[in-house]
PyMOL commands that place a pseudoatom at each C-alpha (Angstrom):
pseudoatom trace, name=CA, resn=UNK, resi=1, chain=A, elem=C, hetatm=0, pos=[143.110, 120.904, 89.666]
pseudoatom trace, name=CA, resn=UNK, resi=2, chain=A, elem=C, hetatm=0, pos=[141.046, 120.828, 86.361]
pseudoatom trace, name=CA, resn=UNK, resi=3, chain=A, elem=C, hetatm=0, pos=[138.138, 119.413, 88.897]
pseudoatom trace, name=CA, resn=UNK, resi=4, chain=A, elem=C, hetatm=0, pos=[138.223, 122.036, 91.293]
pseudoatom trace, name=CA, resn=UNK, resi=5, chain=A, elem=C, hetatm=0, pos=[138.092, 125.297, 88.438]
pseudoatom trace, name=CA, resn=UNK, resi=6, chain=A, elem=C, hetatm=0, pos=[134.910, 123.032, 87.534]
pseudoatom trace, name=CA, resn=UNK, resi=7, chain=A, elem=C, hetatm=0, pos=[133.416, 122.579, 91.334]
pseudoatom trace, name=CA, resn=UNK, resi=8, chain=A, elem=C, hetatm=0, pos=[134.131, 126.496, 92.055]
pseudoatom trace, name=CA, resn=UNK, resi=9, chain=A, elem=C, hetatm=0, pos=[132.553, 127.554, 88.056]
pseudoatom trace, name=CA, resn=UNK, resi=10, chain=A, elem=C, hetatm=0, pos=[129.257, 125.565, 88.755]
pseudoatom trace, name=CA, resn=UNK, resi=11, chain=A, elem=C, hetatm=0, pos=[129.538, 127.151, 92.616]
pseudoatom trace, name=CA, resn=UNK, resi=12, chain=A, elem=C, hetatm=0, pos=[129.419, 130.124, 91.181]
pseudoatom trace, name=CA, resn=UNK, resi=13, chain=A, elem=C, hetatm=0, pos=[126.831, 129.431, 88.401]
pseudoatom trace, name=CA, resn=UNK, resi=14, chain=A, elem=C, hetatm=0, pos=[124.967, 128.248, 91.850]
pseudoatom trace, name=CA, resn=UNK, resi=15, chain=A, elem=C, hetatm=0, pos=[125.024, 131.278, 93.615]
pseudoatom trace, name=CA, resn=UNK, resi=16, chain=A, elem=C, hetatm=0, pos=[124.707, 133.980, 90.943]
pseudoatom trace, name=CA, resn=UNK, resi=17, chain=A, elem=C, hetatm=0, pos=[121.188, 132.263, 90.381]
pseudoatom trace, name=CA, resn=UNK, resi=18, chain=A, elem=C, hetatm=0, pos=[120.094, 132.958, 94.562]
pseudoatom trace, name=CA, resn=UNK, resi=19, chain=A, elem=C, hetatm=0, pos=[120.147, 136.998, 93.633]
pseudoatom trace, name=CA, resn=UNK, resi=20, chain=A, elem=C, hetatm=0, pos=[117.311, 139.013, 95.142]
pseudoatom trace, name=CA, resn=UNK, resi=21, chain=A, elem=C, hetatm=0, pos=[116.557, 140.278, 91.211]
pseudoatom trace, name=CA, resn=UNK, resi=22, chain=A, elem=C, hetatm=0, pos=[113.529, 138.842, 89.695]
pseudoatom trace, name=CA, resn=UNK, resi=23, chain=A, elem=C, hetatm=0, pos=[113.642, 137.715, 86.184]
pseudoatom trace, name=CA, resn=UNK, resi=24, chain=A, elem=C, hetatm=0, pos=[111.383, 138.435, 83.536]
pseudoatom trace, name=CA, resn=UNK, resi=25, chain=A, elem=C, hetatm=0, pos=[109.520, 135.175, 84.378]
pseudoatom trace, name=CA, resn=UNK, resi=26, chain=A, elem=C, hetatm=0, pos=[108.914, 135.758, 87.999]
pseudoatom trace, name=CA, resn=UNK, resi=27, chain=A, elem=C, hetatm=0, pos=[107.509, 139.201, 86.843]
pseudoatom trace, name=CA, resn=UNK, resi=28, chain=A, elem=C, hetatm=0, pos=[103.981, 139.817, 87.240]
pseudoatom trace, name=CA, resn=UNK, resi=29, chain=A, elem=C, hetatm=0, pos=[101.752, 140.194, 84.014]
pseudoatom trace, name=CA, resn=UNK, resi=30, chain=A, elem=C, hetatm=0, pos=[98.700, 142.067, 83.565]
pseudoatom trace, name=CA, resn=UNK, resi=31, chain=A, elem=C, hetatm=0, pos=[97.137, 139.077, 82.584]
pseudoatom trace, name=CA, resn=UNK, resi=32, chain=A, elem=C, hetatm=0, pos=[97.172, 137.016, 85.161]
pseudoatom trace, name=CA, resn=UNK, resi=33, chain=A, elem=C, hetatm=0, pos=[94.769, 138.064, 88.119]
pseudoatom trace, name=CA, resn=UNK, resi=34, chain=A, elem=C, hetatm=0, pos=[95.606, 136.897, 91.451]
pseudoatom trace, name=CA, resn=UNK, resi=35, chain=A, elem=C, hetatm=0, pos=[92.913, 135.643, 93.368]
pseudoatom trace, name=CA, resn=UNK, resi=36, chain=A, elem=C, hetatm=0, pos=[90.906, 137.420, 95.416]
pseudoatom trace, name=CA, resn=UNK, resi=37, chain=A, elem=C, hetatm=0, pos=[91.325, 135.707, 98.807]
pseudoatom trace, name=CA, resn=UNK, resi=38, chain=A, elem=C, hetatm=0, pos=[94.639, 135.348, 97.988]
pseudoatom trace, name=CA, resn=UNK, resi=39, chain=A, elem=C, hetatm=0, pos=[95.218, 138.417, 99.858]
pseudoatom trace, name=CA, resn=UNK, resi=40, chain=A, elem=C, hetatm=0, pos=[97.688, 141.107, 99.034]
pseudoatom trace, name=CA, resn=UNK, resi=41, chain=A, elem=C, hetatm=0, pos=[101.077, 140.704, 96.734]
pseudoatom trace, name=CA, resn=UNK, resi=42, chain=A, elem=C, hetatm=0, pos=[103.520, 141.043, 98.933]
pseudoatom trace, name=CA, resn=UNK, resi=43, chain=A, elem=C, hetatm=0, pos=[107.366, 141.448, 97.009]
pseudoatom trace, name=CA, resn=UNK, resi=44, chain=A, elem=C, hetatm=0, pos=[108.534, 138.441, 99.840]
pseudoatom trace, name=CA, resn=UNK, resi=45, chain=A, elem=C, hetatm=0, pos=[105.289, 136.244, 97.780]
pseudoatom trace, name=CA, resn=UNK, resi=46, chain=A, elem=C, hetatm=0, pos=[106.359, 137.556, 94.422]
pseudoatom trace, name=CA, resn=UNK, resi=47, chain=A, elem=C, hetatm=0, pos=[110.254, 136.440, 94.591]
pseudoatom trace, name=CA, resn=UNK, resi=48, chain=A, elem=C, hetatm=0, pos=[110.966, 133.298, 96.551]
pseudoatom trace, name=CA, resn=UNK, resi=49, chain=A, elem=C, hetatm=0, pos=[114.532, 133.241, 97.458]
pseudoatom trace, name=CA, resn=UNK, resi=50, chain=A, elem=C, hetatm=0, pos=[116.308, 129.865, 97.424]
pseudoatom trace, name=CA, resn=UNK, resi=51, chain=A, elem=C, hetatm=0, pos=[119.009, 129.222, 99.826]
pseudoatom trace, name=CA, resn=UNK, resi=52, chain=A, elem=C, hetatm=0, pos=[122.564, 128.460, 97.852]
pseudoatom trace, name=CA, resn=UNK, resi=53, chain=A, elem=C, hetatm=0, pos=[122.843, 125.219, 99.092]
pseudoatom trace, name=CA, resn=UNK, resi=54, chain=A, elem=C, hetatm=0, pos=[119.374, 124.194, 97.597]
pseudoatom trace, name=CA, resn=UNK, resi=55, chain=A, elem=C, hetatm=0, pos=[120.467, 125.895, 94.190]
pseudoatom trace, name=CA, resn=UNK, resi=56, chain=A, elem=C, hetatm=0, pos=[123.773, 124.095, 94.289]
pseudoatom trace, name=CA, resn=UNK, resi=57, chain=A, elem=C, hetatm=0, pos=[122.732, 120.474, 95.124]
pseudoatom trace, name=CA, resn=UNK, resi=58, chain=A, elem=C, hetatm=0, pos=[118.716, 120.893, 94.889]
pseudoatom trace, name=CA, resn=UNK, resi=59, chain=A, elem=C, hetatm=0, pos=[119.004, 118.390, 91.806]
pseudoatom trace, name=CA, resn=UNK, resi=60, chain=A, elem=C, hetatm=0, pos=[119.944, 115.369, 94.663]
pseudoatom trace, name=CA, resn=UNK, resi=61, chain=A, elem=C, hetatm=0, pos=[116.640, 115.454, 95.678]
pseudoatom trace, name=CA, resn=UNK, resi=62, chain=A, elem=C, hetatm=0, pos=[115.547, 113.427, 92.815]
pseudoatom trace, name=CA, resn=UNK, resi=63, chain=A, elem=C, hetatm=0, pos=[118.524, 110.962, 93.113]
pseudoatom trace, name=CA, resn=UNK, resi=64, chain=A, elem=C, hetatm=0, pos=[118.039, 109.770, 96.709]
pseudoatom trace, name=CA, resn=UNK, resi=65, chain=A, elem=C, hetatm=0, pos=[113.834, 110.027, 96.946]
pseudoatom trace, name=CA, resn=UNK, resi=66, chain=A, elem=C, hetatm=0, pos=[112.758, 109.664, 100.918]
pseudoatom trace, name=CA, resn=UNK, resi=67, chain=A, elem=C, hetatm=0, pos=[111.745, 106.468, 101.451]
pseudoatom trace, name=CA, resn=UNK, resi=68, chain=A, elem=C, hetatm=0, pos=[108.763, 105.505, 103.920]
pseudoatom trace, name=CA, resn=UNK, resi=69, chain=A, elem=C, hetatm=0, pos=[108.776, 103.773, 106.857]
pseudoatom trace, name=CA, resn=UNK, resi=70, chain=A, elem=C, hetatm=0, pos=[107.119, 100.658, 106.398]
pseudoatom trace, name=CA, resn=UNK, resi=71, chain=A, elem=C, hetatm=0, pos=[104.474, 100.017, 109.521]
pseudoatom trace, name=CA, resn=UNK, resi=72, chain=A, elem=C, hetatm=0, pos=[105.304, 98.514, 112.499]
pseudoatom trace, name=CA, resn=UNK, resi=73, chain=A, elem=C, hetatm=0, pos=[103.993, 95.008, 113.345]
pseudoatom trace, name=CA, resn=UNK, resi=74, chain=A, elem=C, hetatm=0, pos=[103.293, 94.809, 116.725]
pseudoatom trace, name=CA, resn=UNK, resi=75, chain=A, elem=C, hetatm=0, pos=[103.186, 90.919, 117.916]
pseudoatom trace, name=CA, resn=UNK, resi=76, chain=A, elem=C, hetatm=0, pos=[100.047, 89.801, 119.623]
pseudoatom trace, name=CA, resn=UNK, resi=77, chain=A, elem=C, hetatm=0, pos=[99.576, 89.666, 123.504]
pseudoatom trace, name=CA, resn=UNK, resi=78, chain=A, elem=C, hetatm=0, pos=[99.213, 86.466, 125.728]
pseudoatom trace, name=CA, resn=UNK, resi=79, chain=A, elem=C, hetatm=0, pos=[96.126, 86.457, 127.634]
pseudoatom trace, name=CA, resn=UNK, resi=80, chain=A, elem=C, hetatm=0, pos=[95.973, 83.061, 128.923]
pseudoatom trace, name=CA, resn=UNK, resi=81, chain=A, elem=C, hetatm=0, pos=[94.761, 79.795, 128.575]
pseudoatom trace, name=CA, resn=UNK, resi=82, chain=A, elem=C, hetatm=0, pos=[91.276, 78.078, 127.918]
pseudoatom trace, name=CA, resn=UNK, resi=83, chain=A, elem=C, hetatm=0, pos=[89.988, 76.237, 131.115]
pseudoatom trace, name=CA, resn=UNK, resi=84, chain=A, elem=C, hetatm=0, pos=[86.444, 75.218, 129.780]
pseudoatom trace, name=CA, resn=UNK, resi=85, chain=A, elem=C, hetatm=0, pos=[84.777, 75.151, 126.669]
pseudoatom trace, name=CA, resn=UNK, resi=86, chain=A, elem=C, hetatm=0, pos=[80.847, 74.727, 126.410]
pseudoatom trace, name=CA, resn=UNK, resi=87, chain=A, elem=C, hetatm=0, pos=[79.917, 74.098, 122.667]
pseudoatom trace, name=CA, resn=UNK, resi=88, chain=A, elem=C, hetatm=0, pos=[76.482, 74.081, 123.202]
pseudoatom trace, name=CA, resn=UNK, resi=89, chain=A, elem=C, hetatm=0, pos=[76.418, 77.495, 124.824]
pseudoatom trace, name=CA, resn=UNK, resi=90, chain=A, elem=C, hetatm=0, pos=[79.432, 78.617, 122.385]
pseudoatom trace, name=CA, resn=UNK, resi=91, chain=A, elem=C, hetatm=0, pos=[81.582, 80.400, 124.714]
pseudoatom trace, name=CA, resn=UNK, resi=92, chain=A, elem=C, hetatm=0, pos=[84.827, 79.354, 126.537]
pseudoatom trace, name=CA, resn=UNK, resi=93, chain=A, elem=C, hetatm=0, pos=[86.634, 80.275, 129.978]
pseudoatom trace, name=CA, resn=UNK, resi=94, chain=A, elem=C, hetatm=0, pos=[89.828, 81.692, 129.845]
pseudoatom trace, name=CA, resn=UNK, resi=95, chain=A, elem=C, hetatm=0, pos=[92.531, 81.659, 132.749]
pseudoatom trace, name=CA, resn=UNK, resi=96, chain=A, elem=C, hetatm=0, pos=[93.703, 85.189, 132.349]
pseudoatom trace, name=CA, resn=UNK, resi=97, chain=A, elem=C, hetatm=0, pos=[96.359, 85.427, 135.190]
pseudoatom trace, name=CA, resn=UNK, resi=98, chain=A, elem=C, hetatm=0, pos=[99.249, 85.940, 132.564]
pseudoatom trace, name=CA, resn=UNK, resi=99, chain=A, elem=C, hetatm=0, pos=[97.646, 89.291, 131.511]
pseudoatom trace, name=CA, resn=UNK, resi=100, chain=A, elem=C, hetatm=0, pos=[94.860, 91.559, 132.404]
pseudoatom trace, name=CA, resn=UNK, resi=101, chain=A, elem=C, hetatm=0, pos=[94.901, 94.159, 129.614]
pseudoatom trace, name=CA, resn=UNK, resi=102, chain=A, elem=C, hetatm=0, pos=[92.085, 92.863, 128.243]
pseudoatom trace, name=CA, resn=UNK, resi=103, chain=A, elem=C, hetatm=0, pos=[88.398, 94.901, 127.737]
pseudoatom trace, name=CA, resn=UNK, resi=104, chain=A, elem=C, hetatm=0, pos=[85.009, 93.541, 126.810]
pseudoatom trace, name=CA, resn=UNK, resi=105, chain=A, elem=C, hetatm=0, pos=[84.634, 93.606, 122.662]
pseudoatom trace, name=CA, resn=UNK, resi=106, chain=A, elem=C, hetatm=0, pos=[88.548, 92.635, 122.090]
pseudoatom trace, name=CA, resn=UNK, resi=107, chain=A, elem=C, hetatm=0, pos=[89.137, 89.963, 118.931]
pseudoatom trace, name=CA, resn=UNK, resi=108, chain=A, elem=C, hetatm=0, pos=[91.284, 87.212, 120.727]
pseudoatom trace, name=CA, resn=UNK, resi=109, chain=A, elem=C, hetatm=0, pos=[92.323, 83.851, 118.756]
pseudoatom trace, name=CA, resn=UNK, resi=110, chain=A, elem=C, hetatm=0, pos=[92.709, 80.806, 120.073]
pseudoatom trace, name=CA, resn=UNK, resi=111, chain=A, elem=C, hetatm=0, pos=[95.952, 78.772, 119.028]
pseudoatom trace, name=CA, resn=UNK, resi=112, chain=A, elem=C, hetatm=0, pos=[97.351, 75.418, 119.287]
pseudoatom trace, name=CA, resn=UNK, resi=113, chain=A, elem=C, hetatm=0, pos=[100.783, 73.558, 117.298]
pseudoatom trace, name=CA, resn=UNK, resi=114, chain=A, elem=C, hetatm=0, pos=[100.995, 77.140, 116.122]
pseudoatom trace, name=CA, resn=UNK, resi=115, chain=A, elem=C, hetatm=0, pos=[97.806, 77.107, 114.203]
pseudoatom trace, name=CA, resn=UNK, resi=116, chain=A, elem=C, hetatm=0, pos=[94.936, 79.360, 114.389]
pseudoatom trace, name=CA, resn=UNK, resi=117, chain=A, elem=C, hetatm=0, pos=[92.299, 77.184, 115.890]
pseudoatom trace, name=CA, resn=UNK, resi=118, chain=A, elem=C, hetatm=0, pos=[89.329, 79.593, 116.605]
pseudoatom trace, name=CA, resn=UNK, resi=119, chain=A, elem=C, hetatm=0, pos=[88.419, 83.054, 116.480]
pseudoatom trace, name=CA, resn=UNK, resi=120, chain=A, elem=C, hetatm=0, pos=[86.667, 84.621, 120.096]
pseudoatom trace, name=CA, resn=UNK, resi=121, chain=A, elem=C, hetatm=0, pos=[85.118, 87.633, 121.461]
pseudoatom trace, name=CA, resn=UNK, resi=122, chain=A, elem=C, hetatm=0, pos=[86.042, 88.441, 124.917]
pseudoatom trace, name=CA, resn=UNK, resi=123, chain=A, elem=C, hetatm=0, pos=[82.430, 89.363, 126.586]
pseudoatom trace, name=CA, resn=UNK, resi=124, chain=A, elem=C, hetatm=0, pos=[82.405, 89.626, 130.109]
pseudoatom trace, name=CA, resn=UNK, resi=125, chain=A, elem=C, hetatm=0, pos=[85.509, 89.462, 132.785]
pseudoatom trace, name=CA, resn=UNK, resi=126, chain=A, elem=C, hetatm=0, pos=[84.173, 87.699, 135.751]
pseudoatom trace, name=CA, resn=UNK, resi=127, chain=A, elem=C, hetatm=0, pos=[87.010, 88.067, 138.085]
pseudoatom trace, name=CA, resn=UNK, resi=128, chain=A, elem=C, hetatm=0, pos=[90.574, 89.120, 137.783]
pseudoatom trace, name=CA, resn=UNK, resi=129, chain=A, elem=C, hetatm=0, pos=[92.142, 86.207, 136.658]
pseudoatom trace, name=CA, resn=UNK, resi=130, chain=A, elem=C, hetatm=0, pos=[89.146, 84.720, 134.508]
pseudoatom trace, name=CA, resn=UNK, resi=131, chain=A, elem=C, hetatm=0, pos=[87.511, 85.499, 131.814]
pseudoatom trace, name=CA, resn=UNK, resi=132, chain=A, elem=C, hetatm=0, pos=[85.100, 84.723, 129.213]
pseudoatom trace, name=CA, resn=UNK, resi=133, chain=A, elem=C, hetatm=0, pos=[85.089, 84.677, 125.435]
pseudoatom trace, name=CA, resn=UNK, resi=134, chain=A, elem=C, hetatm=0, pos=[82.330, 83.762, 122.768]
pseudoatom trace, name=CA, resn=UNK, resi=135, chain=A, elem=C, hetatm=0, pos=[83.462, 81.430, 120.425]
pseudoatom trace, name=CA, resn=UNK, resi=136, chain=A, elem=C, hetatm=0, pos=[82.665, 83.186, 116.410]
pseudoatom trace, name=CA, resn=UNK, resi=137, chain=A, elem=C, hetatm=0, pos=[84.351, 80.625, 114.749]
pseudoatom trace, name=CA, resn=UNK, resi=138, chain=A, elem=C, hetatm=0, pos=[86.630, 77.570, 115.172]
pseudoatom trace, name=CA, resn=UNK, resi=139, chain=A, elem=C, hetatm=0, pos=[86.773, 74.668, 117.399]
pseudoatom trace, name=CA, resn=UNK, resi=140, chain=A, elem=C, hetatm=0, pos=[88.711, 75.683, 120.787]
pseudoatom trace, name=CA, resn=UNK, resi=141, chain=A, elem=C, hetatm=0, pos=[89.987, 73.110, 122.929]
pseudoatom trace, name=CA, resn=UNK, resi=142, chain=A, elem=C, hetatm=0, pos=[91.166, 72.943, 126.622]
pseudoatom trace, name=CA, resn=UNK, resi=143, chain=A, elem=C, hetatm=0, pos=[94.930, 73.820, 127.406]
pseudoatom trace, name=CA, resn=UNK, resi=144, chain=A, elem=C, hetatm=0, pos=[94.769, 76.239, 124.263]
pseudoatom trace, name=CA, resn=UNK, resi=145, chain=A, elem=C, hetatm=0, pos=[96.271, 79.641, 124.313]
pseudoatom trace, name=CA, resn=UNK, resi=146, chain=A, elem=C, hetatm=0, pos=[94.777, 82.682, 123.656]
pseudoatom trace, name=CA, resn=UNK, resi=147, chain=A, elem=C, hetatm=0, pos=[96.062, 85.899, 122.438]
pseudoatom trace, name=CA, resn=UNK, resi=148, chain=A, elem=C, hetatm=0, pos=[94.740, 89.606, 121.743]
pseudoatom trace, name=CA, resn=UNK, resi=149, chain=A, elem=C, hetatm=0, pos=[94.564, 90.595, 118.451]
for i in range(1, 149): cmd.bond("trace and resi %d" % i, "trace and resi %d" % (i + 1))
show_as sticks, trace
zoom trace
């Protein structure tokens, strides 16, 4: 019972302090100027009325900050598998019939034993189920898969 007279007194305390009266601090002074693009002072600009819900429980805002959402990882996309490589050349065919989302200029890497084995540029698509990649880095081999970055 001795709770509830001390909700209902800080209730209370709440809501006298939502009243439509300014106090002496939200008063104007002479001194202080407002801006001149500010437009004009408007008595809704001057007092800011709080709802008595944010008087009441405003201080929980500091208790339980928002957290943000961490980003989302989005996992790379099978393209296919190397065909042919030509070293000499330094580019590599790709059979692409798994997926065809891929566009001229998009990083791929090529991976074997789940190891980053080489690092391509996808250059030209030749048909729609190959393609070919130049090779920036790395040592492809044949049966290696490739994914989009």
């Amino acid at each position: 019972m001795k709770a509830l007279r001390l909700y209902l007194l800080f209730g209370i305390l709440g809501l006298s302090s939502c009243t439509n009266k300014p106090s002496i601090a939200d008063t104007p002074s002479t001194e202080a100027q407002p801006a001149a693009d500010a437009g004009p002072l408007t008595e809704d600009s001057a007092t800011t009325k709080k709802p008595w819900s944010e008087a009441v429980f405003g201080w929980t805002k500091n208790l339980f900050p928002k957290k943000e959402k961490p980003p989302v990882a989005t996992p790379p996309q099978l393209l296919g598998q190397i065909r042919q490589v030509n070293m000499e050349s330094g580019f590599v065919l790709i059979d692409a019939s798994v997926s065809s989302s891929a566009k001229p200029g998009d990083a791929l890497v090529c991976i074997a034993n789940q190891r980053e084995k080489a690092d391509l540029k996808l250059t030209a698509l030749r048909s729609a189920s190959f393609v070919i990649a130049d090779i920036t880095s790395g040592d492809p081999s044949v049966g290696d898969r490739v994914y989009k970055r």
